[in-house]
Jmol script that loads the backbone (N, CA, C; Angstrom):
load data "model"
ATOM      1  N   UNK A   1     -25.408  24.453   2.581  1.00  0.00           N
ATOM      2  CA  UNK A   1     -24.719  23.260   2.995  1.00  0.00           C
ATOM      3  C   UNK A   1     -23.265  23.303   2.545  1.00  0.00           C
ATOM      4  N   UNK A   2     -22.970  23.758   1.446  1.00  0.00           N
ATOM      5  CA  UNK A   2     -22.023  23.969   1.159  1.00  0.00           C
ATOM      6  C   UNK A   2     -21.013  24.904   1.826  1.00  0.00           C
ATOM      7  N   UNK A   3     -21.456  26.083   2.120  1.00  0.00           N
ATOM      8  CA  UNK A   3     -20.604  26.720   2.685  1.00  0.00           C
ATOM      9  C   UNK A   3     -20.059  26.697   4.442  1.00  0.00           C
ATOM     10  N   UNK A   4     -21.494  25.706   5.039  1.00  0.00           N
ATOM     11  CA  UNK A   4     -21.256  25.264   6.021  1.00  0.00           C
ATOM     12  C   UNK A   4     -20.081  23.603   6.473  1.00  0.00           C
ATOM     13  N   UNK A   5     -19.894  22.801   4.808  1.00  0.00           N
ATOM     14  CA  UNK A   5     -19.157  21.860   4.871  1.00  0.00           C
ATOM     15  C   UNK A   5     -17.617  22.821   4.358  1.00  0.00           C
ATOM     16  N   UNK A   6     -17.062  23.722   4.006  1.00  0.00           N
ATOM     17  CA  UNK A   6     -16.189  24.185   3.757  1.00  0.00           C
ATOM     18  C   UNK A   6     -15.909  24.589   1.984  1.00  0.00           C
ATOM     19  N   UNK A   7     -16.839  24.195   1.294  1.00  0.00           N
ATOM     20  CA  UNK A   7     -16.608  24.315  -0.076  1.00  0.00           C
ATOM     21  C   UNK A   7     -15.683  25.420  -0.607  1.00  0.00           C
ATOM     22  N   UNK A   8     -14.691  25.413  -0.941  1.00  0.00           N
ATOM     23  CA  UNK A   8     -14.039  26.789  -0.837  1.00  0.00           C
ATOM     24  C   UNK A   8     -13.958  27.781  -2.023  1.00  0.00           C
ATOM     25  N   UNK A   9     -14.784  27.233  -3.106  1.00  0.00           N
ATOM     26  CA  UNK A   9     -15.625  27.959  -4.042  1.00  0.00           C
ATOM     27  C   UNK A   9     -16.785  28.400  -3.332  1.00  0.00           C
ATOM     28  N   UNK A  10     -17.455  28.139  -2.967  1.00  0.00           N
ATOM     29  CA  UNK A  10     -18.812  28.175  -2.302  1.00  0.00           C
ATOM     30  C   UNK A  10     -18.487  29.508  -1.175  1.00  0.00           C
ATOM     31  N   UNK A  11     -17.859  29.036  -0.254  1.00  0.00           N
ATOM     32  CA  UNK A  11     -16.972  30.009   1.061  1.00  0.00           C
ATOM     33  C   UNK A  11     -16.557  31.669   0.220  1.00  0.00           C
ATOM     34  N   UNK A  12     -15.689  31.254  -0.684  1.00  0.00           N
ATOM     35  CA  UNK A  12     -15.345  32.182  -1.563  1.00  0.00           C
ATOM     36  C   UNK A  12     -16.540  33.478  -1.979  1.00  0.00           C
ATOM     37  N   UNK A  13     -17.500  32.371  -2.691  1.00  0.00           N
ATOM     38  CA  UNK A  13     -18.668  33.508  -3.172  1.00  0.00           C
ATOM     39  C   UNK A  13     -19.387  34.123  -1.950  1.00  0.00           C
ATOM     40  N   UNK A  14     -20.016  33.537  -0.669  1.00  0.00           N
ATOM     41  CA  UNK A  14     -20.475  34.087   0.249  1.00  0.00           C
ATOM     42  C   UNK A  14     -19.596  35.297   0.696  1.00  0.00           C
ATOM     43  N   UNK A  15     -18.339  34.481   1.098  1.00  0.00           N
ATOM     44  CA  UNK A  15     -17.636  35.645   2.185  1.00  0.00           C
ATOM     45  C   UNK A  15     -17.192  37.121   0.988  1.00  0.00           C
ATOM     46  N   UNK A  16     -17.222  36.859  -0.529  1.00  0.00           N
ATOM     47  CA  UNK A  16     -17.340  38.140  -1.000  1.00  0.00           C
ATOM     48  C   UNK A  16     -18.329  38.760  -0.905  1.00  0.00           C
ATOM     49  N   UNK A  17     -19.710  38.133  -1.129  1.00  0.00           N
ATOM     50  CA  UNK A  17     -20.932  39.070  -1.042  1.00  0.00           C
ATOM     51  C   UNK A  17     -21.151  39.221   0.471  1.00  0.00           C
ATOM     52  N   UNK A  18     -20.865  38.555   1.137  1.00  0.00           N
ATOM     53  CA  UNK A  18     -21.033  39.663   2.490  1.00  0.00           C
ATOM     54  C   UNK A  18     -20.316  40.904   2.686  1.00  0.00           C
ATOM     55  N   UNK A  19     -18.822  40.226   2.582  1.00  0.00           N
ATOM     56  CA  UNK A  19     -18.117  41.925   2.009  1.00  0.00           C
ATOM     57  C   UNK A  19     -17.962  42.940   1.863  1.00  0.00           C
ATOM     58  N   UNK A  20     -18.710  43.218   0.692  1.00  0.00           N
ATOM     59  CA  UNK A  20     -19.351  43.594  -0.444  1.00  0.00           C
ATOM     60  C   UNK A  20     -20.389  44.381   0.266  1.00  0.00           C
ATOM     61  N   UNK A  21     -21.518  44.012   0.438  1.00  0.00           N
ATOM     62  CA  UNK A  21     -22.716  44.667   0.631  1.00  0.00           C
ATOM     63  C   UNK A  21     -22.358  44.603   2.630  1.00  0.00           C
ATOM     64  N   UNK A  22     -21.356  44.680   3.331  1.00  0.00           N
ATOM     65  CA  UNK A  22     -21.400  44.619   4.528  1.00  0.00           C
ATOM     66  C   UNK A  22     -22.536  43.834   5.704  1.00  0.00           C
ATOM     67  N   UNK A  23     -23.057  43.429   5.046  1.00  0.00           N
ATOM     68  CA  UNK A  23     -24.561  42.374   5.779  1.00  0.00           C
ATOM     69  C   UNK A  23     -23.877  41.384   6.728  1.00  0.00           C
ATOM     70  N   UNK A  24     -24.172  40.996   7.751  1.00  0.00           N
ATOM     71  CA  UNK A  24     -23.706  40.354   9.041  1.00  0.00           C
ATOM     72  C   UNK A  24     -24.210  38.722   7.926  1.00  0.00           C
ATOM     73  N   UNK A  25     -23.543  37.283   8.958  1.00  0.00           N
ATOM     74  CA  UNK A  25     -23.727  36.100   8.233  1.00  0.00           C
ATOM     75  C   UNK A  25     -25.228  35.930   8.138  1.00  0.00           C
ATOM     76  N   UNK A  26     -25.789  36.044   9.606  1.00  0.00           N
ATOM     77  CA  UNK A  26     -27.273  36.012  10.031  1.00  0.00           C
ATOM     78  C   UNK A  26     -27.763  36.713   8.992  1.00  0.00           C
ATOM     79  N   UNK A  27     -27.935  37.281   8.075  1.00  0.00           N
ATOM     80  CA  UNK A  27     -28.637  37.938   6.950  1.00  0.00           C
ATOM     81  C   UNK A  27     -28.751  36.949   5.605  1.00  0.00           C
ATOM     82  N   UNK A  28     -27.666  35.666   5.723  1.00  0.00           N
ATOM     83  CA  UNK A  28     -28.068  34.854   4.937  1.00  0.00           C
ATOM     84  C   UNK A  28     -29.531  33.884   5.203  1.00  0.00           C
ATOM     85  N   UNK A  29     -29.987  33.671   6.566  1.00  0.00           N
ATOM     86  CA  UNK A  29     -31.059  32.868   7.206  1.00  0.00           C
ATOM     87  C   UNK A  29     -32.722  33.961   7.239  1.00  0.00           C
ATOM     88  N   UNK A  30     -32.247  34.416   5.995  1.00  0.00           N
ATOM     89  CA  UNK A  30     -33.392  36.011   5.881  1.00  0.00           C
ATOM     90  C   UNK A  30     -34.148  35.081   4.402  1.00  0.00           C
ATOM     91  N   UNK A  31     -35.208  36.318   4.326  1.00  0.00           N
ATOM     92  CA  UNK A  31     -35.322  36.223   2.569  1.00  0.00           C
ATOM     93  C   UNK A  31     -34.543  36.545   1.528  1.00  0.00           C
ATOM     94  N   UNK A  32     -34.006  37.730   2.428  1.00  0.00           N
ATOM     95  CA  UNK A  32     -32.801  38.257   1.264  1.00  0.00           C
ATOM     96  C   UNK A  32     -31.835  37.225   1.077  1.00  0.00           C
ATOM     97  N   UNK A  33     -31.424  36.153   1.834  1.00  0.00           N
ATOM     98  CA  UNK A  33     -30.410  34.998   2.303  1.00  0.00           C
ATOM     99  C   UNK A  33     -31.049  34.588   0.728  1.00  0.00           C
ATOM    100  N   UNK A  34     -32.054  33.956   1.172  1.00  0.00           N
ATOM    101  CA  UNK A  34     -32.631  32.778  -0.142  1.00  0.00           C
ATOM    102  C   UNK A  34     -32.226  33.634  -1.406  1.00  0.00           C
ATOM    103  N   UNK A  35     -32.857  34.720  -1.564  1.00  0.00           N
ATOM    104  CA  UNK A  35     -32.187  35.328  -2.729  1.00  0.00           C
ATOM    105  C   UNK A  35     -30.771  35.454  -3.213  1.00  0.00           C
ATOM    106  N   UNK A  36     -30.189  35.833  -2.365  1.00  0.00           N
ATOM    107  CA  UNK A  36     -29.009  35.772  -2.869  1.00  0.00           C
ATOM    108  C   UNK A  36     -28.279  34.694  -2.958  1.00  0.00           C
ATOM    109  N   UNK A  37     -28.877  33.567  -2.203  1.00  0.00           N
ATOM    110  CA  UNK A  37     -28.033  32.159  -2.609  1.00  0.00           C
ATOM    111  C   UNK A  37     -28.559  31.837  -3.939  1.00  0.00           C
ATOM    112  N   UNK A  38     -29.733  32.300  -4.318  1.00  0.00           N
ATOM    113  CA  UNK A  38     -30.263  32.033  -6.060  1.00  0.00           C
ATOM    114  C   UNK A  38     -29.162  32.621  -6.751  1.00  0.00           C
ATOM    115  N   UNK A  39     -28.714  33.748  -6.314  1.00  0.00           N
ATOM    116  CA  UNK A  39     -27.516  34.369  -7.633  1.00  0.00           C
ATOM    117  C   UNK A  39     -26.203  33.789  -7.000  1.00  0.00           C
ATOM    118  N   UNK A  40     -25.658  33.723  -6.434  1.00  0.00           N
ATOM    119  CA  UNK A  40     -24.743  32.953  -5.924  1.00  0.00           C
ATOM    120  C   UNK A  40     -24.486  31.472  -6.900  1.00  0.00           C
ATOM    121  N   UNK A  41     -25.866  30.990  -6.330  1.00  0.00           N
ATOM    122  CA  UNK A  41     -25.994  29.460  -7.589  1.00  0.00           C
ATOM    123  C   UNK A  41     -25.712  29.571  -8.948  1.00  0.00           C
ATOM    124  N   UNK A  42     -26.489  30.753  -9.252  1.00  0.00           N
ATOM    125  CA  UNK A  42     -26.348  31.188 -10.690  1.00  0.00           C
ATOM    126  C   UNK A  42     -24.777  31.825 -10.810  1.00  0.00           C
ATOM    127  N   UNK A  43     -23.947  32.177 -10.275  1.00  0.00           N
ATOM    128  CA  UNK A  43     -22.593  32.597 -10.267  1.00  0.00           C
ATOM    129  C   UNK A  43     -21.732  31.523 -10.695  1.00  0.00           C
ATOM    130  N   UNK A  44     -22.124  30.905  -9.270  1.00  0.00           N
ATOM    131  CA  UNK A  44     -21.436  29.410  -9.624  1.00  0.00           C
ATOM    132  C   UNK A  44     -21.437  28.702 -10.415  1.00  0.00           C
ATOM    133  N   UNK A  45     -22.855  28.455 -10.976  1.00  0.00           N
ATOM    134  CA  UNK A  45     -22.942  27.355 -12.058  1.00  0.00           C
ATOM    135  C   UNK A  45     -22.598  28.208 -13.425  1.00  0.00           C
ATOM    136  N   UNK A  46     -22.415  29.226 -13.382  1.00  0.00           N
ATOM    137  CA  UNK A  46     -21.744  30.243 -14.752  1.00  0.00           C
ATOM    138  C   UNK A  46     -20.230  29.801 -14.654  1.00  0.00           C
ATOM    139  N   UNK A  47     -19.674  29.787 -13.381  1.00  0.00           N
ATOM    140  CA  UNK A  47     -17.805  29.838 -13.557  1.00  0.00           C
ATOM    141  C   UNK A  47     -18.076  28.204 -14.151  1.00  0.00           C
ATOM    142  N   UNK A  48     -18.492  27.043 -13.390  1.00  0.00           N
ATOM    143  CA  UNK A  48     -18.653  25.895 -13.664  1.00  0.00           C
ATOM    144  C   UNK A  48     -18.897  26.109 -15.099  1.00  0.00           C
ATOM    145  N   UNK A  49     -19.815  26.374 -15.390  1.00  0.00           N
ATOM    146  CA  UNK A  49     -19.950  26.104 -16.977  1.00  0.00           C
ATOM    147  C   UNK A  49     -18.502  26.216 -17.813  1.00  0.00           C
ATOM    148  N   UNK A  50     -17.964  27.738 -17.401  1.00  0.00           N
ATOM    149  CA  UNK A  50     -16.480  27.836 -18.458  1.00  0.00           C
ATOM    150  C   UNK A  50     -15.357  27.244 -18.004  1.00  0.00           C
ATOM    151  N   UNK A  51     -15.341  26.439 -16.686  1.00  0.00           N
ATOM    152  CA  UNK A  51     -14.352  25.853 -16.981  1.00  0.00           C
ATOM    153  C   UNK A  51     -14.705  24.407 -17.660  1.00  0.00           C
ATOM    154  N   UNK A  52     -16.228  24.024 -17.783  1.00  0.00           N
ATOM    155  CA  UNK A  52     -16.322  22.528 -18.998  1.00  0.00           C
ATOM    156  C   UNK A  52     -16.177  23.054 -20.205  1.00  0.00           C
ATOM    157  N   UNK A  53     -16.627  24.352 -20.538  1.00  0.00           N
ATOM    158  CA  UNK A  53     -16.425  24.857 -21.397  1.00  0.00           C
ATOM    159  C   UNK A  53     -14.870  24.879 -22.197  1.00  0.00           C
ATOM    160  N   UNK A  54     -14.132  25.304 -21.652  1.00  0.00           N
ATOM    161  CA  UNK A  54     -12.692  25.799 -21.663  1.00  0.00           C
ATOM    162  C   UNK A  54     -12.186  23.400 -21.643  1.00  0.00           C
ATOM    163  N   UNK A  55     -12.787  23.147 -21.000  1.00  0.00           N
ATOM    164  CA  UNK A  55     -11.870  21.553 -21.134  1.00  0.00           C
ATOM    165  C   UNK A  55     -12.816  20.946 -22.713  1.00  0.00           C
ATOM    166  N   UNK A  56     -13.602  21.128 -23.010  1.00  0.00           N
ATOM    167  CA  UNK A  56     -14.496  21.489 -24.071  1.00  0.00           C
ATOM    168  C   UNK A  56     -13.505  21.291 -25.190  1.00  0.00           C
ATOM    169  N   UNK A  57     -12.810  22.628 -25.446  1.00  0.00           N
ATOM    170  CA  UNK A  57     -11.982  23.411 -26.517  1.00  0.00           C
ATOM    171  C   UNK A  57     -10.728  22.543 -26.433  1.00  0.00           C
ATOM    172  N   UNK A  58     -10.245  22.402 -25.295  1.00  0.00           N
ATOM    173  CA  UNK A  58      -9.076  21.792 -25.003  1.00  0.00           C
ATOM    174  C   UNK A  58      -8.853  20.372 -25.468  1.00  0.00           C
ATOM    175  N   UNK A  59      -9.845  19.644 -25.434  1.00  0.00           N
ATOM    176  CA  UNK A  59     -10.360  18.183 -26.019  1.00  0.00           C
ATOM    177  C   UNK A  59     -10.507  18.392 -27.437  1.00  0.00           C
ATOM    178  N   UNK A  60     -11.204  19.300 -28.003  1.00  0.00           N
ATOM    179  CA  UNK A  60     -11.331  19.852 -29.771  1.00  0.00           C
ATOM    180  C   UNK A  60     -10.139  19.951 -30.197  1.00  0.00           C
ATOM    181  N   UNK A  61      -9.483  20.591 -29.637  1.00  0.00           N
ATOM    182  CA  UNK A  61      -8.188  21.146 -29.742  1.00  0.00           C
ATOM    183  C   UNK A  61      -6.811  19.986 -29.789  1.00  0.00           C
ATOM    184  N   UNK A  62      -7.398  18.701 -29.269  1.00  0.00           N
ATOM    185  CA  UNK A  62      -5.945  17.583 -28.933  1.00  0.00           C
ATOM    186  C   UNK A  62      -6.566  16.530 -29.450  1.00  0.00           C
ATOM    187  N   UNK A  63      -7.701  16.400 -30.054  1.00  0.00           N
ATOM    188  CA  UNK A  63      -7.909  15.020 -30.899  1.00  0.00           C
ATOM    189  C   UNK A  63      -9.789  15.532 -31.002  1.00  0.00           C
ATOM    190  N   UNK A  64      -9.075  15.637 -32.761  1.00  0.00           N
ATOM    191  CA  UNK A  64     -10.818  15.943 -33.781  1.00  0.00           C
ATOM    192  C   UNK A  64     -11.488  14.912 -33.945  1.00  0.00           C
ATOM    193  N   UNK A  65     -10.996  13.292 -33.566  1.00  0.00           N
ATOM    194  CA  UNK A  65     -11.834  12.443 -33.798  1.00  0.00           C
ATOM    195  C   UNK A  65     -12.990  12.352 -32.429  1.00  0.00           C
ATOM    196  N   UNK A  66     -13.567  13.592 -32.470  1.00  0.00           N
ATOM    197  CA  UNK A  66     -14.985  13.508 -31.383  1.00  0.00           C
ATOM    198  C   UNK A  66     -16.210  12.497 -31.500  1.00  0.00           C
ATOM    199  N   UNK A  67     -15.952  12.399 -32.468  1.00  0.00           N
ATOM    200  CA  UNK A  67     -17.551  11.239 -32.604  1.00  0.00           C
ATOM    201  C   UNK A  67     -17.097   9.678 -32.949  1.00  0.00           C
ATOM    202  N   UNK A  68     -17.991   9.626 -31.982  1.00  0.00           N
ATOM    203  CA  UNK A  68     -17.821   7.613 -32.065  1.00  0.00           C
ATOM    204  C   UNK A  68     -18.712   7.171 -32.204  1.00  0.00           C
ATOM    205  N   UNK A  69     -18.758   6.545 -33.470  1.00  0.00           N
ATOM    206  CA  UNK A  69     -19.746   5.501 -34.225  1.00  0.00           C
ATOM    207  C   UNK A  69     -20.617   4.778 -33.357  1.00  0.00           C
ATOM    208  N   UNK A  70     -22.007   4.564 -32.791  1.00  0.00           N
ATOM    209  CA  UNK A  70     -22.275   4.043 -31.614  1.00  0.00           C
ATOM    210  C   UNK A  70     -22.528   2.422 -32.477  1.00  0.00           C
ATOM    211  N   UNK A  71     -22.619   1.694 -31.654  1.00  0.00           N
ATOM    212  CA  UNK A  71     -22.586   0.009 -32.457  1.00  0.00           C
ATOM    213  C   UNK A  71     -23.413  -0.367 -31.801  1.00  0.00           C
ATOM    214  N   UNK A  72     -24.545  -0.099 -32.284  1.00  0.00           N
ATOM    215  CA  UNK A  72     -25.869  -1.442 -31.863  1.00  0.00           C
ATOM    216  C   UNK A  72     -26.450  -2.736 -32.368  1.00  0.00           C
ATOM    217  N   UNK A  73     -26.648  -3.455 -31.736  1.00  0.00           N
ATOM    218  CA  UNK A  73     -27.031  -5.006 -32.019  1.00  0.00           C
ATOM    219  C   UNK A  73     -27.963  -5.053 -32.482  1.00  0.00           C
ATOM    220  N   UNK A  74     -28.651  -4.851 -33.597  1.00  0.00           N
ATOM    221  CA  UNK A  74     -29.949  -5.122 -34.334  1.00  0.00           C
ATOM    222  C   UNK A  74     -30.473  -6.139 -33.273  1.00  0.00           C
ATOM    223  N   UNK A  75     -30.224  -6.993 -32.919  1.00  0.00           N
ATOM    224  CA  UNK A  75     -30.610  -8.429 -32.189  1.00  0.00           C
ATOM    225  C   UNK A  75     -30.936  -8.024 -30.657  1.00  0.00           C
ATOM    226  N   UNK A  76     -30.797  -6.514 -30.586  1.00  0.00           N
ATOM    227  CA  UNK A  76     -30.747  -6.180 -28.902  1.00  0.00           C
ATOM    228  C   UNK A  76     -32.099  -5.283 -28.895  1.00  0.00           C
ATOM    229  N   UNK A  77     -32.389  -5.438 -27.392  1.00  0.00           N
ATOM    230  CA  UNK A  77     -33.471  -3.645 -27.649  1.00  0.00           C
ATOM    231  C   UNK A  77     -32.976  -3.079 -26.482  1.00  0.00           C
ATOM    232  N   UNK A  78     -32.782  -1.767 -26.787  1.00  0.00           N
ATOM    233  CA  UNK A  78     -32.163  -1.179 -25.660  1.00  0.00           C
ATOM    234  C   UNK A  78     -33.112  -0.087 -24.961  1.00  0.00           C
ATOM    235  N   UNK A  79     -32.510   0.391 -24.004  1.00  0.00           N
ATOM    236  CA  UNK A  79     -34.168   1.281 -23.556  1.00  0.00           C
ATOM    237  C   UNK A  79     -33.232   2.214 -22.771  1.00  0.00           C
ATOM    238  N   UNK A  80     -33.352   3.249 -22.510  1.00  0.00           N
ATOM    239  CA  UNK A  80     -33.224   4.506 -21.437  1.00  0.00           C
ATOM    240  C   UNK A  80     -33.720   5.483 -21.196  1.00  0.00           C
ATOM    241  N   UNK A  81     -33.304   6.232 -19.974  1.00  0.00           N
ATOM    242  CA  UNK A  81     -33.939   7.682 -19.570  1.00  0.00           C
ATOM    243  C   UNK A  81     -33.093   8.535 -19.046  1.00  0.00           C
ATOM    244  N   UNK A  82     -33.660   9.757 -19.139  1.00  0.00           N
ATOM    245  CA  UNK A  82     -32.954  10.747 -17.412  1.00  0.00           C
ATOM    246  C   UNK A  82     -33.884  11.396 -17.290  1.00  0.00           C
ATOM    247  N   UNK A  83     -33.907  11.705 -16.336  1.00  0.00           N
ATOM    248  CA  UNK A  83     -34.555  12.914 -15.589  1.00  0.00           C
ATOM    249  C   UNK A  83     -34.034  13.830 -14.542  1.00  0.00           C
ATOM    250  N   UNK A  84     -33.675  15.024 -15.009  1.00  0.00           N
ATOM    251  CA  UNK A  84     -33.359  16.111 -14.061  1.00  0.00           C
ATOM    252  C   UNK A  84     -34.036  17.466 -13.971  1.00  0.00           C
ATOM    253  N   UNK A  85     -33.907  18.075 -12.837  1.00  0.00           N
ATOM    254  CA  UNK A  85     -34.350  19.329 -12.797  1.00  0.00           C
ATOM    255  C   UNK A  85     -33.915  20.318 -13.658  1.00  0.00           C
ATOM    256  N   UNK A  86     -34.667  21.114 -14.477  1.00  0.00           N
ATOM    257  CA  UNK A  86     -34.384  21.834 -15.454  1.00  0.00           C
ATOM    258  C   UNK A  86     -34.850  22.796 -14.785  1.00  0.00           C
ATOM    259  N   UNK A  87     -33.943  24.413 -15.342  1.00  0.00           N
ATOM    260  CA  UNK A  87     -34.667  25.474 -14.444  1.00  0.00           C
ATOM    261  C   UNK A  87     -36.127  25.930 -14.712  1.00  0.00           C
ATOM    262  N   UNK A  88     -36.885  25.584 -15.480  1.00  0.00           N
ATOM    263  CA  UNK A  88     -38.117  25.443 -15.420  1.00  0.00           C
ATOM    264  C   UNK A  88     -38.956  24.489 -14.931  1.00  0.00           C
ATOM    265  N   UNK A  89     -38.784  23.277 -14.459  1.00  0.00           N
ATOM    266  CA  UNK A  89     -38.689  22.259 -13.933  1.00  0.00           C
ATOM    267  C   UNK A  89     -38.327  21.299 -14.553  1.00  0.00           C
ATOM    268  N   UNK A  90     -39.260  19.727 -13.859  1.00  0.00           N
ATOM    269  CA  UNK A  90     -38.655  18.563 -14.436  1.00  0.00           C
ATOM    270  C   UNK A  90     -38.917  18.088 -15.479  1.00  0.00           C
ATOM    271  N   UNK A  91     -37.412  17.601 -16.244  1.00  0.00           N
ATOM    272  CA  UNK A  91     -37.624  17.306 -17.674  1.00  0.00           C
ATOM    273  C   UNK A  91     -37.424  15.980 -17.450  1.00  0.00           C
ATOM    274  N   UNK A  92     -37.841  15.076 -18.394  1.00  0.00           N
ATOM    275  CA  UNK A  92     -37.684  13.942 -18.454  1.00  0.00           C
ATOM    276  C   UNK A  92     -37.570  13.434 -20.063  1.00  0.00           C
ATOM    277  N   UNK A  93     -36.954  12.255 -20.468  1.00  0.00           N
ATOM    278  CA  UNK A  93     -36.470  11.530 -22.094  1.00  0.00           C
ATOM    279  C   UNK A  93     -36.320  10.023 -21.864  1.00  0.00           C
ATOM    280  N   UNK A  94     -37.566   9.358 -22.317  1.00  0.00           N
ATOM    281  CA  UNK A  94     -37.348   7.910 -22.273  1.00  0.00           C
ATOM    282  C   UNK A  94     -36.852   6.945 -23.909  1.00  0.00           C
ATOM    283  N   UNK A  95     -36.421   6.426 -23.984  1.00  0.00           N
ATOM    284  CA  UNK A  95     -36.305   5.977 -25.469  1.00  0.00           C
ATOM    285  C   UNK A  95     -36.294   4.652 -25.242  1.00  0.00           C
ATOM    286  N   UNK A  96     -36.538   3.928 -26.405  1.00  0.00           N
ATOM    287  CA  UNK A  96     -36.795   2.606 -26.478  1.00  0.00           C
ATOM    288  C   UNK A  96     -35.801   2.256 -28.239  1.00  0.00           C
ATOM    289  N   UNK A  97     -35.012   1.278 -28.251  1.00  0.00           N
ATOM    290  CA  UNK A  97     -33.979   0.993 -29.416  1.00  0.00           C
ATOM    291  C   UNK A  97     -34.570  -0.605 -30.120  1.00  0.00           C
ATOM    292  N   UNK A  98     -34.879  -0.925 -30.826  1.00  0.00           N
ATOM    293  CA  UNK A  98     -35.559  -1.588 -31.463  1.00  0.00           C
ATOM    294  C   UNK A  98     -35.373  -2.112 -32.722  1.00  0.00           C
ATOM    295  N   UNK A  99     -34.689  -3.343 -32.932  1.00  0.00           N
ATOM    296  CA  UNK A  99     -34.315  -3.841 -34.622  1.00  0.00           C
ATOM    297  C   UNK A  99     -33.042  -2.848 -35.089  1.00  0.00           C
ATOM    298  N   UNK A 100     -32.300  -1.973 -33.872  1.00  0.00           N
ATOM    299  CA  UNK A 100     -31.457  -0.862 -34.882  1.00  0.00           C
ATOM    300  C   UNK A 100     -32.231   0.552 -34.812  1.00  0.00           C
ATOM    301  N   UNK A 101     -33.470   0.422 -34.837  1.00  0.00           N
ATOM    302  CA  UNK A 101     -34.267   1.708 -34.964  1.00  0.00           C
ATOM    303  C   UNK A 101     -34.646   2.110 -33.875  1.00  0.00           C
ATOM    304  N   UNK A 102     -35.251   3.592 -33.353  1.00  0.00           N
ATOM    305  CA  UNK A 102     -35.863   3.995 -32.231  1.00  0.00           C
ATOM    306  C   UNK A 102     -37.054   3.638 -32.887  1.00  0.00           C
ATOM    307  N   UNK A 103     -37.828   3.174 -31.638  1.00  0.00           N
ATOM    308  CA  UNK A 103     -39.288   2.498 -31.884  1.00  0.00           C
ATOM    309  C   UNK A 103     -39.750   3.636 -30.790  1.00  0.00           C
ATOM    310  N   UNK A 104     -39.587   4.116 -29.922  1.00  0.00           N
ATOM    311  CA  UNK A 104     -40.177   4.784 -29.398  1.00  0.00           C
ATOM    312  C   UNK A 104     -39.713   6.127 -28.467  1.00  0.00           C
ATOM    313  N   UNK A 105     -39.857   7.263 -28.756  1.00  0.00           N
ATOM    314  CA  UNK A 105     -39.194   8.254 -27.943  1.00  0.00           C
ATOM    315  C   UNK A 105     -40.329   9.501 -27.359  1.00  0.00           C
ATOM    316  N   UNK A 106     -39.821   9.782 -25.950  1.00  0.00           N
ATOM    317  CA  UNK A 106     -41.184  10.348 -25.462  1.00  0.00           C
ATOM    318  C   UNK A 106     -40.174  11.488 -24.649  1.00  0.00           C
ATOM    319  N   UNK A 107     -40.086  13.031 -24.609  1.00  0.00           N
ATOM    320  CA  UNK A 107     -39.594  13.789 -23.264  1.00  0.00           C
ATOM    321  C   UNK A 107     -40.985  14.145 -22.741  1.00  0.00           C
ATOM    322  N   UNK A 108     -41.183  14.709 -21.322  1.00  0.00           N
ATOM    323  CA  UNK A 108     -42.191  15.454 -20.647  1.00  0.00           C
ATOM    324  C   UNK A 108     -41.368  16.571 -20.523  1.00  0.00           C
ATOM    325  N   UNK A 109     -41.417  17.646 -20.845  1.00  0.00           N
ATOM    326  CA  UNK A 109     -40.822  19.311 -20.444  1.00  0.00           C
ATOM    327  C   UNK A 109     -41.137  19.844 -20.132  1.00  0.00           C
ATOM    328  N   UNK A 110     -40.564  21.052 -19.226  1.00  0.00           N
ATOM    329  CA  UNK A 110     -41.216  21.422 -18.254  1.00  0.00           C
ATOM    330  C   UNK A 110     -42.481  22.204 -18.555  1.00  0.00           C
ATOM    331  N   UNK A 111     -42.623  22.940 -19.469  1.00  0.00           N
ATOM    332  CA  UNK A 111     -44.003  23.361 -20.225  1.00  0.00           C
ATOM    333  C   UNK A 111     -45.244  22.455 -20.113  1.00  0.00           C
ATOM    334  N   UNK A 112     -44.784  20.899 -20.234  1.00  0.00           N
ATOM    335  CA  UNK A 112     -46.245  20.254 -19.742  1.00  0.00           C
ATOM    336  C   UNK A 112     -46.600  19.948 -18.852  1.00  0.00           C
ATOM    337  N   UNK A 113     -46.158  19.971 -17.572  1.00  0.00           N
ATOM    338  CA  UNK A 113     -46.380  20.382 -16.216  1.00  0.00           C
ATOM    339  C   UNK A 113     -46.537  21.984 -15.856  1.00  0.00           C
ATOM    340  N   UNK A 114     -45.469  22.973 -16.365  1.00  0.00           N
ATOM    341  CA  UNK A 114     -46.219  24.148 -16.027  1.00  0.00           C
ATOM    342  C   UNK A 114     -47.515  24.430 -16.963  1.00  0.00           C
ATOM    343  N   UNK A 115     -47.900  23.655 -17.557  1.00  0.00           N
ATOM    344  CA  UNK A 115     -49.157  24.216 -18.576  1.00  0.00           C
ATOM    345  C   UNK A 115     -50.116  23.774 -17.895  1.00  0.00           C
ATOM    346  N   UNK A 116     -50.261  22.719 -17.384  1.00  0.00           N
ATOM    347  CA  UNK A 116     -51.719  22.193 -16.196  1.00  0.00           C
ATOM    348  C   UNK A 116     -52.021  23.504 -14.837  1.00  0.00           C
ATOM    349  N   UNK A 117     -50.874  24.530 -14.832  1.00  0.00           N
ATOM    350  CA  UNK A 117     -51.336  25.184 -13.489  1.00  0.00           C
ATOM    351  C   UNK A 117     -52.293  26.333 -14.356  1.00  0.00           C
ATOM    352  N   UNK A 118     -51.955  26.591 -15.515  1.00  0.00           N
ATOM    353  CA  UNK A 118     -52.819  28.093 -16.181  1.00  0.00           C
ATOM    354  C   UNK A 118     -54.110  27.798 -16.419  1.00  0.00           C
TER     355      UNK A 118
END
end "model"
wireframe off; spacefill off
backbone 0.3
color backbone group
C-alpha cells in the first residue's frame, strides 16, 4: 500500500531491490513478493528505529532533566491499557491505580497465546 500511495521511503526500498536482484514489479504479487516485503519491513523499521534513536541522544544531549515526577491523586483511581502487535504476537498491559498504589497489573504475551497451540 505504501508503495502504491507513493511513500518515498517505501518506493525507495522496492525500486532498489528490484534493481538489485533484476526481478520485473509483477514478482512482488508472488511468494517471493510476500517475502521480501517481510525484509523490506524489517529494513524499514531498522532505519526508523535510528532515526528515534539518534532524536533519542539529541534530547539526552539538550536537557538531562528526562524524568518527570508523575503526580497522582491518592483520591483518584486511574486505569489503562495498550495493546499492540508484537512480533510474536499480541501483547497486551492493563493496570489499575488505586489510593496512589497499583492495585492491579495484568500483561497477556505473546507466549500465552502461542503456548495454547503446542
Amino acid at each position: 500500500m505504501n508503495y502504491a500511495r507513493g511513500n518515498q521511503t517505501v518506493v525507495n526500498a522496492v525500486d532498489g531491490l528490484l534493481a538489485r536482484t533484476g526481478l520485473p514489479i509483477d514478482a512482488l504479487f508472488t511468494t517471493l513478493g510476500r517475502t521480501a516485503a517481510r525484509m523490506l519491513q524489517t529494513l524499514l523499521v531498522g532505519q526508523a528505529s535510528l532515526v528515534t534513536f539518534d532524536a533519542l541522544l539529541t534530547n539526552i544531549q539538550s536537557d538531562e532533566s528526562t524524568y518527570v515526577k508523575p503526580e497522582i491523586d491518592p483520591n483518584q483511581v486511574y486505569e489503562g491499557y495498550s495493546m499492540i502487535e508484537a512480533p510474536r504476537g499480541m501483547l497486551s498491559h492493563w493496570i489499575r491505580i488505586k489510593d496512589g498504589k497499583v492495585e492491579n497489573y495484568q500483561a497477556v504475551v505473546p507466549t500465552t497465546w502461542n503456548a495454547g497451540y503446542c
